[in-house]
N, C-alpha and C positions, 0 to 999 in steps of 0.2 A: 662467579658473577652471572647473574641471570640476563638476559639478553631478551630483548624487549622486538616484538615483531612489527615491523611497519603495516598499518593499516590503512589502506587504500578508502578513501568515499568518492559515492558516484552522486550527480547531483543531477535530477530530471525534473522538470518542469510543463504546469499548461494551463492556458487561463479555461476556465471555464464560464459559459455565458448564463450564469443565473447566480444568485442574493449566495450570500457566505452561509446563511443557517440553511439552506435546501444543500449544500454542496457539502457541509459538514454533516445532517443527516442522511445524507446519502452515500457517504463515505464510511460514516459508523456504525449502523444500524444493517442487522447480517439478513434482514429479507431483502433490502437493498445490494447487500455487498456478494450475496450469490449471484445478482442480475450481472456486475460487471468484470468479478474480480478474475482472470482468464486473460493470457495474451494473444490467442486464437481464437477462432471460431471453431477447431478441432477438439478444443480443451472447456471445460466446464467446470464451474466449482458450487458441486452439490447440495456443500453445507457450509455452516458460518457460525459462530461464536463468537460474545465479546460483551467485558464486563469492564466496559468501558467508568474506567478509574484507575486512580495510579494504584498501583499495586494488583488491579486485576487483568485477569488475562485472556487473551484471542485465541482463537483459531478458525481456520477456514481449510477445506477440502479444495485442491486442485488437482484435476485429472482427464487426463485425455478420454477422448467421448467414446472412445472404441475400447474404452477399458485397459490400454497397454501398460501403463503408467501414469501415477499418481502420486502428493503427497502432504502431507496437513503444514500448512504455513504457522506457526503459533508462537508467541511470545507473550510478553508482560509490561502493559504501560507503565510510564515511568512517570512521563508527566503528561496531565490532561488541563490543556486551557481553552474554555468552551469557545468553538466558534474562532480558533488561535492558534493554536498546535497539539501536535501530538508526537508523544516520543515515545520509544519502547526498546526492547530488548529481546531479538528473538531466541530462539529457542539452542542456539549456536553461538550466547552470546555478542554478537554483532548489534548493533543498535541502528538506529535511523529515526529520525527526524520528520514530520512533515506540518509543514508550515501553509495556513490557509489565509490568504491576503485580501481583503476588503477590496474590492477596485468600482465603488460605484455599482452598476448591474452585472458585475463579474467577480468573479474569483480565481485569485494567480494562487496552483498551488504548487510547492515547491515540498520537490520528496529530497531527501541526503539522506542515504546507507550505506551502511559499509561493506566493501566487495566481501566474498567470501573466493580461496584459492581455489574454485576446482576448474571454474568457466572463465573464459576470458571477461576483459571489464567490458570490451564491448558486446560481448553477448549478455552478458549483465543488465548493459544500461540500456539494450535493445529490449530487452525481455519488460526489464520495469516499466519502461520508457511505454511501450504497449499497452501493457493492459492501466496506464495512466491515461493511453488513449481511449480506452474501453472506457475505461469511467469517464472519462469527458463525454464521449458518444453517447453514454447510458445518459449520466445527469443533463444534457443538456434534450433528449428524447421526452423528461418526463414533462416538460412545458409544450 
């Protein structure tokens, strides 16, 4: 009998103060996604990929500035709805969700992925939860 592992998700969210299509291309588009995607100011992400469509695939460069440590984030969208969602599958099989919400002159968006075992969930949901700030700081800088 195969034995099936429980799968933890972390659910992070943040509204962002600008139109749902500037917050979606800014989210998808990898000369944009090098500006924010980093949960420190120590860390940098040099480069970026993304053949944004279901079945094609991402990656991005994350790496501390001092060179110590680094590593390519990458997976494969699963479903792409313009302006609506985005789902994928990383590279570890774990999947995640993120959902971008209309609000008038803003946008709520709401990331859900699933923990991986090695860090805790709350250094997890710190870590995403961060450079979700980043991007908020970034998108909401380019007005």
């Amino acid at each position: 009998m195969e034995t099936k592992l429980e799968t933890t998700s972390i659910t992070i969210e943040a509204t962002i103060n600008a139109l749902v299509e500037k917050v979606w291309e800014f989210w998808t588009q990898p000369e944009h996604i090098t500006l924010w995607n980093f949960a420190s100011p120590d860390w940098h992400s040099p480069w970026a990929k993304s053949d944004l469509r279901v079945g094609g695939k991402f990656s991005s460069r994350m790496e501390a500035k001092d060179g110590s440590f680094g590593f390519e984030f990458e997976g494969v969208f699963t479903v792409v709805n313009l302006n609506k969602r985005i789902e994928y599958t990383m590279f570890d099989n774990r999947k995640a969700i993120v959902v971008f919400e209309n609000q008038a002159n803003a946008t709520r968006v709401i990331e859900t992925f699933d923990a991986e075992n090695i860090n805790s969930i709350e250094l997890q949901r710190g870590g995403w939860q961060a450079i979700l700030n980043n991007f908020k700081e970034y998108a909401e800088g380019q007005f």
